[in-house]
C-alpha positions as CSV (number, residue, x, y, z in Angstrom):
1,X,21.4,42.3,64.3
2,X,23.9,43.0,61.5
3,X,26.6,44.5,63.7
4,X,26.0,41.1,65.7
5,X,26.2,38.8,62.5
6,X,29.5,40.6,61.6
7,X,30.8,40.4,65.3
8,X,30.3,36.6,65.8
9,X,30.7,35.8,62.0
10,X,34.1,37.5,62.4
11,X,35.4,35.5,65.6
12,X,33.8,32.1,64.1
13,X,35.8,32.7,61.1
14,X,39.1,34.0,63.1
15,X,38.5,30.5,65.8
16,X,38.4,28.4,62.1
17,X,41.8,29.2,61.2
18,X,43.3,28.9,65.0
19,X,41.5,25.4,65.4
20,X,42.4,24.5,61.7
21,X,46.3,25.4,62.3
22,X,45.9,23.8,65.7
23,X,44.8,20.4,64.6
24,X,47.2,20.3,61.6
25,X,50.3,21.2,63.6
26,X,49.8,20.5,67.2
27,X,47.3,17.6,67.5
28,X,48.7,15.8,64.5
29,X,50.7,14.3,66.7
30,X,48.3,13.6,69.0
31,X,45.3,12.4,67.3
32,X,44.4,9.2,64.9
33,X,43.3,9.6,60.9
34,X,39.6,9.3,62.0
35,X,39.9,11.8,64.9
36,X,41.8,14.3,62.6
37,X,39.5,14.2,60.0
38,X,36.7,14.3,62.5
39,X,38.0,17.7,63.8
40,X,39.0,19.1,60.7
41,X,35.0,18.7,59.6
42,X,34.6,20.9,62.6
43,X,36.7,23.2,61.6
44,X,35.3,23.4,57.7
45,X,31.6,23.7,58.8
46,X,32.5,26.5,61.3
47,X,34.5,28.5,58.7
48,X,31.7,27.9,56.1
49,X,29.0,29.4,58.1
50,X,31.5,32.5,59.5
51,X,31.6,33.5,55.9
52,X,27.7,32.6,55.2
53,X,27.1,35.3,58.3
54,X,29.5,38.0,57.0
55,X,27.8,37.7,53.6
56,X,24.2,37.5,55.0
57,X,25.1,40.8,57.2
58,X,26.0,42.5,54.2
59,X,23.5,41.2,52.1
60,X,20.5,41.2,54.6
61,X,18.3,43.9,56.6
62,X,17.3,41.1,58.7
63,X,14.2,43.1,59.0
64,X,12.0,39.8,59.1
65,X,11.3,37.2,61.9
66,X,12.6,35.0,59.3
67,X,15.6,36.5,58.8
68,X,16.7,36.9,62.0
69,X,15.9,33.5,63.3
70,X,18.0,32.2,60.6
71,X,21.0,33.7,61.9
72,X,20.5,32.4,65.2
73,X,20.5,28.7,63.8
74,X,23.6,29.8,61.8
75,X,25.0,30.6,65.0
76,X,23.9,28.6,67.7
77,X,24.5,25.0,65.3
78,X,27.6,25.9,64.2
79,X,28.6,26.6,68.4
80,X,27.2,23.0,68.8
81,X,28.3,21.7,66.0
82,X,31.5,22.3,65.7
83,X,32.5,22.7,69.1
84,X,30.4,19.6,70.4
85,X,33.1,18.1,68.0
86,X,36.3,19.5,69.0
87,X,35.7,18.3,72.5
88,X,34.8,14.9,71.7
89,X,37.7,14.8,69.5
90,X,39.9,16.4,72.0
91,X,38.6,14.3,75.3
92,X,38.5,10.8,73.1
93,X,42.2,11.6,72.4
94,X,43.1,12.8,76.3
95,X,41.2,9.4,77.7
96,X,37.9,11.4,78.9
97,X,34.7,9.7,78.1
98,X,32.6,13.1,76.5
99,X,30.1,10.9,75.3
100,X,27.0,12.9,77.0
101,X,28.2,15.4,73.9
102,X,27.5,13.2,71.1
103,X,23.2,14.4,70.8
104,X,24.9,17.8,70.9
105,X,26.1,17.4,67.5
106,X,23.3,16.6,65.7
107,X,21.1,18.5,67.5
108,X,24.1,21.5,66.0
109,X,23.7,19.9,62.8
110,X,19.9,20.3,62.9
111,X,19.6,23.9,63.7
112,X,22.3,24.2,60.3
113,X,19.6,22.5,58.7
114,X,17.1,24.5,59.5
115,X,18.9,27.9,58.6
116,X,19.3,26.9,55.6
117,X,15.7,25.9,54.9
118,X,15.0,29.7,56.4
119,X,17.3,30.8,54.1
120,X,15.8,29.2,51.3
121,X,12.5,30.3,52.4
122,X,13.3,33.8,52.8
123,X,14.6,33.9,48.8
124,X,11.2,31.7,47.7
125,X,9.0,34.5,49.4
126,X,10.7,37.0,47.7
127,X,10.4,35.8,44.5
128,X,6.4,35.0,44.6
């Protein structure tokens, strides 16, 4: 479970800075203020939970049910999060309705939500 936190932690974080140059250079051009700024929040949630995995596989045995379902959240939501995003960014600006996406988004956000409550859980235990 570490090795696999690092792996996908790793990739998320190496995908951020791609998408980010991507959307600053390349789709600049191509996209509206509201659209950039939409895919640029993509692109700031994804890299801030790559680095929250690499510093929870360093910092975490994940030798709990609680652990370990956390980093699924982390990774799954930030997949549906942030990529629901790029695509509905990417399709509105192309002329392609992606609109069956948009529950995908929250329902990324959501699972965010709720690693961060495991998260918080798992340091409460731990102190009691």
């Amino acid at each position: 479970m570490v090795l696999l936190a690092q792996v996908v932690g790793s990739l998320l974080g190496l995908l951020a800075v791609i998408f980010g140059a991507f959307g600053a250079h390349a789709l600049k051009k191509s996209l509206d203020n509201e659209q950039l700024k939409s895919f640029e929040i993509g692109v700031k949630y994804q890299m801030y939970h790559a680095i929250l995995l690499l510093v929870l596989s360093f910092n975490l045995n994940f030798d709990t049910g609680i652990q370990r379902y956390m980093v699924y959240c982390f990774m799954i939501g930030i997949v549906l999060f942030s990529f629901s995003i790029y695509a509905l960014v990417l399709g509105k600006s192309k002329g392609m309705n992606m609109a069956f996406l948009g529950p995908v988004t929250p329902l990324g956000g959501l699972l965010l939500v709720i690693g961060w409550g495991l998260l918080f859980y798992n340091f409460i235990t731990n102190l009691i």
